[in-house]
PLY file of the C-alpha trace (Angstrom):
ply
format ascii 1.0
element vertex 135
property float x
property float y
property float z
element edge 134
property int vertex1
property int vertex2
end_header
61.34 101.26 90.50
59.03 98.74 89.45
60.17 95.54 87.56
58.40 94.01 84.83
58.23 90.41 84.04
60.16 89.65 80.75
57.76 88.37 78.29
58.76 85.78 75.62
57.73 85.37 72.03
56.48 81.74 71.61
56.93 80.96 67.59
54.91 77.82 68.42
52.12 79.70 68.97
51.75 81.91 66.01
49.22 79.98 64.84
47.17 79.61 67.90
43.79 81.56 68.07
44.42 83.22 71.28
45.63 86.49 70.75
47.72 86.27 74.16
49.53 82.79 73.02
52.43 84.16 71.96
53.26 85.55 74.60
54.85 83.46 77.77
56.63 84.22 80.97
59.72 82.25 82.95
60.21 81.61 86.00
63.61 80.40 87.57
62.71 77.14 89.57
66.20 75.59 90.80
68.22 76.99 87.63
65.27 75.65 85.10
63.45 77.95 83.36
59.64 77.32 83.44
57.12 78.54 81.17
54.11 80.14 82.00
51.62 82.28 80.80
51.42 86.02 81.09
49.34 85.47 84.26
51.57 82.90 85.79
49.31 79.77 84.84
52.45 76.75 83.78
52.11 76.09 80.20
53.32 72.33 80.93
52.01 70.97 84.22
54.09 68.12 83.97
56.85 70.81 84.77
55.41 71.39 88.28
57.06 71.15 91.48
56.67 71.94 95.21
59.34 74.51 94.50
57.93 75.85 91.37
54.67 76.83 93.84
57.90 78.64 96.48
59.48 80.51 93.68
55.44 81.77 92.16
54.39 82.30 95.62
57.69 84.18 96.19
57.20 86.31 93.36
53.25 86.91 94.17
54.68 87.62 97.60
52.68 85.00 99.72
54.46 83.19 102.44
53.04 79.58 101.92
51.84 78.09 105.18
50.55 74.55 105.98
47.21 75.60 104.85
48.07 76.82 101.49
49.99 73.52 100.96
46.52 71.35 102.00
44.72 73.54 99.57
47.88 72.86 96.93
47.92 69.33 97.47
43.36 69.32 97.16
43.97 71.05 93.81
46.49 68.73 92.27
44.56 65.71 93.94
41.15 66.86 92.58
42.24 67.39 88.99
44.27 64.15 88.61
40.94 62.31 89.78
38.64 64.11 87.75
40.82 66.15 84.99
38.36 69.75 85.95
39.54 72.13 88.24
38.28 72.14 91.51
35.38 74.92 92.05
35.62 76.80 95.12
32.23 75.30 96.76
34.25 71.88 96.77
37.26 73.24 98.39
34.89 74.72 100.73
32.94 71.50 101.49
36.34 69.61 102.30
37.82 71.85 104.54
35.01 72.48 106.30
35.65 69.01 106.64
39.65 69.22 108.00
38.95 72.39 109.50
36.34 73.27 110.79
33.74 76.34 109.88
35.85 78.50 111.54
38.37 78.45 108.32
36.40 75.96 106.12
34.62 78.93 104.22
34.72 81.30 101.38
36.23 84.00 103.96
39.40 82.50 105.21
40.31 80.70 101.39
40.04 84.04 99.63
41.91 85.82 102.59
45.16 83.02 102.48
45.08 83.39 98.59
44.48 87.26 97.77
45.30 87.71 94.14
42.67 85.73 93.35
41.19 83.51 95.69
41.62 79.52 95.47
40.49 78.98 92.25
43.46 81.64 90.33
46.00 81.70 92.61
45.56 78.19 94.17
45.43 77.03 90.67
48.52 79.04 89.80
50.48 77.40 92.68
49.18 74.29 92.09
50.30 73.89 88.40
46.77 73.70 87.16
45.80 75.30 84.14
43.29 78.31 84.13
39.60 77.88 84.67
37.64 77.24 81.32
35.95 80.84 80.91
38.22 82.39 83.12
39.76 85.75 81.48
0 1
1 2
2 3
3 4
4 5
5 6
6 7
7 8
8 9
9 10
10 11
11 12
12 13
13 14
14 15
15 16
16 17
17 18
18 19
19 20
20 21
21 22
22 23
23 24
24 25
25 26
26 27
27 28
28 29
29 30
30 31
31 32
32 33
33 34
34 35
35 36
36 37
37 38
38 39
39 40
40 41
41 42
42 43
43 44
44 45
45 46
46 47
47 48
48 49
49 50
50 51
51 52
52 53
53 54
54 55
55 56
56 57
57 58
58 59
59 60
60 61
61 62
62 63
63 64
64 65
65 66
66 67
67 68
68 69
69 70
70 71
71 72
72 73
73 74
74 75
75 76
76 77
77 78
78 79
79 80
80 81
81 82
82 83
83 84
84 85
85 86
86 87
87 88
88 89
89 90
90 91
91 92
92 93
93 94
94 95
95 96
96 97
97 98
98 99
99 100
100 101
101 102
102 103
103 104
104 105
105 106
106 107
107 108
108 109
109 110
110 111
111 112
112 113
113 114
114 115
115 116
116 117
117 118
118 119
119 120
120 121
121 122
122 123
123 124
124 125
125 126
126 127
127 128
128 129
129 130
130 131
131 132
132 133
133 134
């Protein structure tokens, strides 16, 4: 049988514009609930840990590898230094970088993040909020 997510009515938000504000998921990091948004995007970044990224990627069913954590760790370290998300050309043009062409491309960063590519799930690991425009 297929399990739902629980989703949360946020009272805070009744007076947001969003018509998907109210509504919030949790996730149990380490007996702490965390909030996040129907997609899984954390509502409060500060809230973000290495095993808040396990327990989503658990969840999404990805087995993080050392390559999803150097993709993690570019995504965290790209928005603290310019407060944007990164777009998927720069992750590109750094690992080509670290890697190589081989898995420095579009290909291979789509294929180790499937529900999404790097720029929703990546993001969604990472604790970064969703991508301005991004529905």
């Amino acid at each position: 049988m297929l399990q739902t997510p629980k989703v949360h009515y946020r009272p805070e938000a009744v007076d947001s514009t969003s018509p998907y504000a109210i509504y919030t998921r949790k996730l149990l990091v380490n007996g702490v609930e965390i909030l996040t948004d129907p997609e899984g995007y954390i509502l409060d970044m500060d809230a973000w840990s290495e095993d808040f990224a396990r327990a989503l990627a658990e969840q999404e069913k990805l087995v993080l590898t050392d390559d999803h954590w150097q993709v993690i760790q570019f995504i965290r370290e790209y928005y603290e230094g310019h407060r944007v998300q990164a777009q998927v050309r720069d992750m590109i043009r750094h690992f080509r970088e670290v890697w190589g062409p081989e898995k420095g491309n579009n290909r291979y960063l789509h294929d180790i993040f499937p529900m999404g590519g790097p720029q929703k799930q990546g993001n969604r690991l990472a604790g970064v909020r969703k991508t301005k425009g991004e529905h």
